[in-house]
C-alpha positions in Angstrom: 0.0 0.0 0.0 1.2 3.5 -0.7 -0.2 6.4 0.9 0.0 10.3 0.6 1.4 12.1 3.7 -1.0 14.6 5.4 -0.5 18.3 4.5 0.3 17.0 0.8 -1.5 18.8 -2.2 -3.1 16.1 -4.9 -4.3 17.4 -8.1 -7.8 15.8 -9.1 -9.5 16.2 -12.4 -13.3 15.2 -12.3 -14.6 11.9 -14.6 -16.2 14.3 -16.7 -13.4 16.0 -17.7 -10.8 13.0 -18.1 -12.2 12.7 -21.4 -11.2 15.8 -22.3 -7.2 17.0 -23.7 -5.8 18.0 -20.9 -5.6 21.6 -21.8 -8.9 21.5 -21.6 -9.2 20.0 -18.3 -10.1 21.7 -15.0 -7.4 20.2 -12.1 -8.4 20.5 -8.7 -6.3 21.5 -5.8 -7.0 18.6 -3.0 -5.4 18.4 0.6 -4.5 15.3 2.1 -6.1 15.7 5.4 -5.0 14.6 8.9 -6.8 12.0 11.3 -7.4 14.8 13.5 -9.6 16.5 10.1 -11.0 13.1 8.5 -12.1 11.2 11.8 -15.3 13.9 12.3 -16.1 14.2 8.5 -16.4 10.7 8.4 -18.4 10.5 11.7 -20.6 13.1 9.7 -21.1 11.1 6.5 -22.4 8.5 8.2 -24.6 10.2 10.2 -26.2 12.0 7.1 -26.2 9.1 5.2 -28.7 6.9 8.1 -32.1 5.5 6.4 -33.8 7.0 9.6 -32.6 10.3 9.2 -35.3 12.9 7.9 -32.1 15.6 7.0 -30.2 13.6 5.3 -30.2 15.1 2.1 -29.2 18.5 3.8 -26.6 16.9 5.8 -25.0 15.1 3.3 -25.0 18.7 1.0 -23.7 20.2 4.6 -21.2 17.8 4.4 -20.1 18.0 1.0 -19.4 21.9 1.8 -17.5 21.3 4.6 -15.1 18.8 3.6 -14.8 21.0 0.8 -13.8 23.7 3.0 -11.0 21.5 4.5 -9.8 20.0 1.7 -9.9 22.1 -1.8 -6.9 24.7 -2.0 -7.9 25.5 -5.5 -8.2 24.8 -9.2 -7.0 25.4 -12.3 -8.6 25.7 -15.7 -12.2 26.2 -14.5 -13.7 29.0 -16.8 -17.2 30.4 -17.2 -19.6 30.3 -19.7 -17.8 33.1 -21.6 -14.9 31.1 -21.4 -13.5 33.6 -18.9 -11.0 31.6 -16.5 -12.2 32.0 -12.8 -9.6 32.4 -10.4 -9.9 30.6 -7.2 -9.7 33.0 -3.7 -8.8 31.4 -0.8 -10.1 34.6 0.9 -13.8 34.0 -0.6 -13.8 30.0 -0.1 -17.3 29.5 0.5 -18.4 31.6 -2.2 -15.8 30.2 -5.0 -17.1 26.1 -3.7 -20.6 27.1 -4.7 -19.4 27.8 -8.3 -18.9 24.1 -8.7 -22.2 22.4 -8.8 -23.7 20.0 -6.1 -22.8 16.9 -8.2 -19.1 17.9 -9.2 -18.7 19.3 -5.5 -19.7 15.7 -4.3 -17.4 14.0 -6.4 -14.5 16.1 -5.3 -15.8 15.6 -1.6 -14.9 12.2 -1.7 -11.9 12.8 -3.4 -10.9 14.8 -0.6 -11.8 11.9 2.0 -9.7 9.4 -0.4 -6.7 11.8 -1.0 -4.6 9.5 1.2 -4.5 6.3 -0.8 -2.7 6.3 -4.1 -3.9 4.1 -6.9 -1.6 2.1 -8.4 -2.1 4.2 -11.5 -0.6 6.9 -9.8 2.2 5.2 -8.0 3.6 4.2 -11.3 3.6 8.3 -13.1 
């Protein structure tokens, strides 16, 4: 097994995009987060994903913002519908994670949460 260290930046293209050249591709910035950071977002996943839970649908969007929060330092390549590049703030976080829609966002979520493992794809580049 061959992990990522904590505190190490990953980039992360989305399915969608693999497809794509790669200059056309929008990389994401994703932390490698410590125990101390991934033990309660886990803890949180399951909780919002429980049959019995009547707000899990919020809590599960909740938790897709927050581990975004954590773990995106920032992208690359992502542009507007003009074709305008967007530049990622770390000052305006919040507001530059909602630019992603929900079903990107959750796909980079639990990218985030699997940051630490390597494929073996990648341990061979």
């Amino acid at each position: 097994m061959i992990i990522n260290e904590p505190g190490t930046v990953i980039d992360y293209v989305l399915t969608e995009d693999r497809k794509k050249q790669k200059a056309d591709q929008t990389t994401f910035r994703l932390n490698v987060l410590t125990d101390k950071l991934h033990a309660p977002l886990v803890k949180q996943n399951l909780k919002s994903t429980k049959e019995d839970n009547p707000n899990g649908q919020d809590e599960m969007i909740s938790w897709v913002n927050d581990v975004l929060m954590v773990g995106l330092q920032g992208w690359t390549n992502l542009v507007n519908g003009q074709g305008i590049e967007i530049v990622f703030d770390k000052d305006r976080q919040q507001d530059m994670i909602h630019l992603v829609p929900l079903l990107e966002r959750s796909e980079l979520a639990n990218g985030v949460m699997l940051a630490n493992k390597i494929t073996e794809d990648d341990s061979k580049n």
